[in-house]
C-alpha positions in Angstrom: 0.0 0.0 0.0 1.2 3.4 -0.8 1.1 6.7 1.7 -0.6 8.6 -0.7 -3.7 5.5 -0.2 -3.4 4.8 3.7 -3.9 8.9 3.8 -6.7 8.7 1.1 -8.3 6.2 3.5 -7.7 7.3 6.8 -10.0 10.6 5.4 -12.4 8.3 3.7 -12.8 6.9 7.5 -14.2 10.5 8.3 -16.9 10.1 5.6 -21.1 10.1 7.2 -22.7 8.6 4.6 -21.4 5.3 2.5 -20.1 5.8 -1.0 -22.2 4.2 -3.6 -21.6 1.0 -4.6 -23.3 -0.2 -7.7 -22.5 0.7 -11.0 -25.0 2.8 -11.4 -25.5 4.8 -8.6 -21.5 5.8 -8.5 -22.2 7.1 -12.3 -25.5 9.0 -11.6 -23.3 10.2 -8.5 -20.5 11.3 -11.4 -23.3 13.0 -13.8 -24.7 14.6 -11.0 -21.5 15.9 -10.5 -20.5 17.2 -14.0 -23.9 19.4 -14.1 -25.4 16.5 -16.1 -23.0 16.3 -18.6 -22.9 12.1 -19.5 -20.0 13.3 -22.2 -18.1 14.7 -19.6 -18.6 11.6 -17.6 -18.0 9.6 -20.6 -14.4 11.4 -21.4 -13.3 10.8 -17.8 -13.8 7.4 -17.5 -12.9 6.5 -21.6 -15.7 5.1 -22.5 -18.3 6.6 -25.2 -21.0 8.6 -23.7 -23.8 5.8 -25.0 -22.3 3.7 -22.6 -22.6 6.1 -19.8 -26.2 6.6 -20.1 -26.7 3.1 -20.3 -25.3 2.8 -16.7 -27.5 5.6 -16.0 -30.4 3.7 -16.8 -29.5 0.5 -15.0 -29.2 -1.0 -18.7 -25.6 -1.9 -17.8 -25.0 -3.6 -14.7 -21.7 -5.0 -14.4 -18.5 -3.5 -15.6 -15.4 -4.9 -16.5 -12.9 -4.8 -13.6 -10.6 -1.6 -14.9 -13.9 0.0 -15.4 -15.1 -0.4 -12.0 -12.1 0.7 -10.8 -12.3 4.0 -12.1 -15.3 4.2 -11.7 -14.9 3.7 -7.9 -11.6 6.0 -7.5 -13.3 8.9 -9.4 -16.4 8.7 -6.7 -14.1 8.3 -3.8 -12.1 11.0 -4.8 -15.5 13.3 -5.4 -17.2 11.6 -2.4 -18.0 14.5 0.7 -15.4 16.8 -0.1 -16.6 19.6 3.1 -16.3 16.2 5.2 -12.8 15.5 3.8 -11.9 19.2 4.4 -13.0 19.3 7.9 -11.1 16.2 8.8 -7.8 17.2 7.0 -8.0 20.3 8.8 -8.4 18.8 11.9 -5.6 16.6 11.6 -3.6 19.7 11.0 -4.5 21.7 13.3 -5.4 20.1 16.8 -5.6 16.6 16.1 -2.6 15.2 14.5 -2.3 11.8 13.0 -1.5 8.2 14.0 1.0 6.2 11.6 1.1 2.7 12.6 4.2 1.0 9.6 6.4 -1.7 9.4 9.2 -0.8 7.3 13.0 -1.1 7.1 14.5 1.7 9.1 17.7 2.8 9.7 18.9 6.0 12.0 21.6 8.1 11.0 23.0 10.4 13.7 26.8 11.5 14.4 29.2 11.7 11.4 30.1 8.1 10.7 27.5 6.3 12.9 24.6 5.0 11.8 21.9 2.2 13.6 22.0 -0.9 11.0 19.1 -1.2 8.7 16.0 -3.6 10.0 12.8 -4.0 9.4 10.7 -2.2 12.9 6.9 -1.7 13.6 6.4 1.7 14.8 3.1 3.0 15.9 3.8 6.8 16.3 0.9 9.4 16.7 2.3 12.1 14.8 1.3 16.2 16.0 -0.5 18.2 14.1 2.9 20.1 12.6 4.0 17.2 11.1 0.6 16.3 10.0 -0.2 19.0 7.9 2.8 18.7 6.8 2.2 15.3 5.9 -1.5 16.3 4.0 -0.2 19.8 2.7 2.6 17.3 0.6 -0.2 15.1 -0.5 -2.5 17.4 -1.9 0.2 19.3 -3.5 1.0 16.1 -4.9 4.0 14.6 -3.8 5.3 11.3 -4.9 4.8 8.7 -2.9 9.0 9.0 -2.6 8.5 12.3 -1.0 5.6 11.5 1.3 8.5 8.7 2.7 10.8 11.2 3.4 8.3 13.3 5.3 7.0 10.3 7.4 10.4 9.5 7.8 11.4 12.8 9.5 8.6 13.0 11.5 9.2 9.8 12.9 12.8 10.7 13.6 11.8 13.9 15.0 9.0 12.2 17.2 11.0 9.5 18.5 14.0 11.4 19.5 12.2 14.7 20.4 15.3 16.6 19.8 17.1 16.0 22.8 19.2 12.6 22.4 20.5 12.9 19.2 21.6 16.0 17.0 20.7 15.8 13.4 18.7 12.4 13.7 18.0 11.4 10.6 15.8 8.3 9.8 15.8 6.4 6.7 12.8 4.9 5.7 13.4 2.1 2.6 10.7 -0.6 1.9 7.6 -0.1 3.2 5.9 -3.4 4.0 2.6 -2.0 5.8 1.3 1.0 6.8 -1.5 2.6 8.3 -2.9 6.0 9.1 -5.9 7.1 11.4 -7.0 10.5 12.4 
């Protein structure tokens, strides 16, 4: 799993009401959306606009699995967007964020030293600093590369809270599971 998707669904957590789920319903939701517009819907998703209106009319029930796909991230990604803002801001400003990854870490402090490279489970509530941070990076839209350094640093800064080591830096290298929760 990616940052950029354990953030994505630590803010779908937020959401009140459930996201659609059929076929139809998530492209009504998507027309509704574009004003109406079924072209617009239709050049989104690459597919003809007949199509579209098809699922429209419950005359197509069942797409084919890349279809649903997109289908489903463009929804999720349109899904409560006042919700989604109210949690990210939240998390930035009073809240903070709880990472909870198992990933190959290493610590780099004084010139020459470093703490060998293994595999850790952290669970680490981040504050809301490094969480916004952390969601400004994302919705600027960082590579997933980038979000790792970020985590990484804020983990390093967390766990040493500035006072045992100078210049702590953490390297964060494969990324076997993570998780994030407001």
């Amino acid at each position: 799993m990616t940052i950029d998707a354990a953030l994505t669904g630590a803010l779908t957590g937020a959401f009140t009401r459930p996201v659609p789920k059929s076929a139809g319903a998530q492209v009504r939701y998507l027309v509704k959306q574009h004003k109406g517009s079924t072209k617009a819907v239709a050049v989104l998703l690459g597919v003809s606009q007949r199509t579209v209106e098809r699922y429209v009319k419950d005359q197509i029930k069942r797409p084919r699995r890349d279809l649903a796909e997109r289908m489903a991230a463009e929804v999720r990604r349109r899904w409560q967007p006042q919700i989604r803002a109210k949690a990210r801001k939240t998390a930035a400003t009073s809240a903070g964020l709880v990472v909870d990854v198992r990933a190959r870490f290493g610590f780099t402090a004084a010139p020459g030293t470093i703490d060998d490279v293994r595999v850790r489970h952290l669970t680490v509530a981040l504050p809301s600093r490094h969480a916004a941070r952390l969601l400004d990076a994302q919705a600027a839209g960082a590579t997933d590369r980038e979000l790792q350094q970020a985590i990484a640093d804020a983990l390093g800064e967390v766990r040493d809270g500035g006072h045992r080591a100078r210049d702590l830096l953490v390297g964060l290298i494969d990324i076997e599971q993570i998780a994030v929760e407001l």
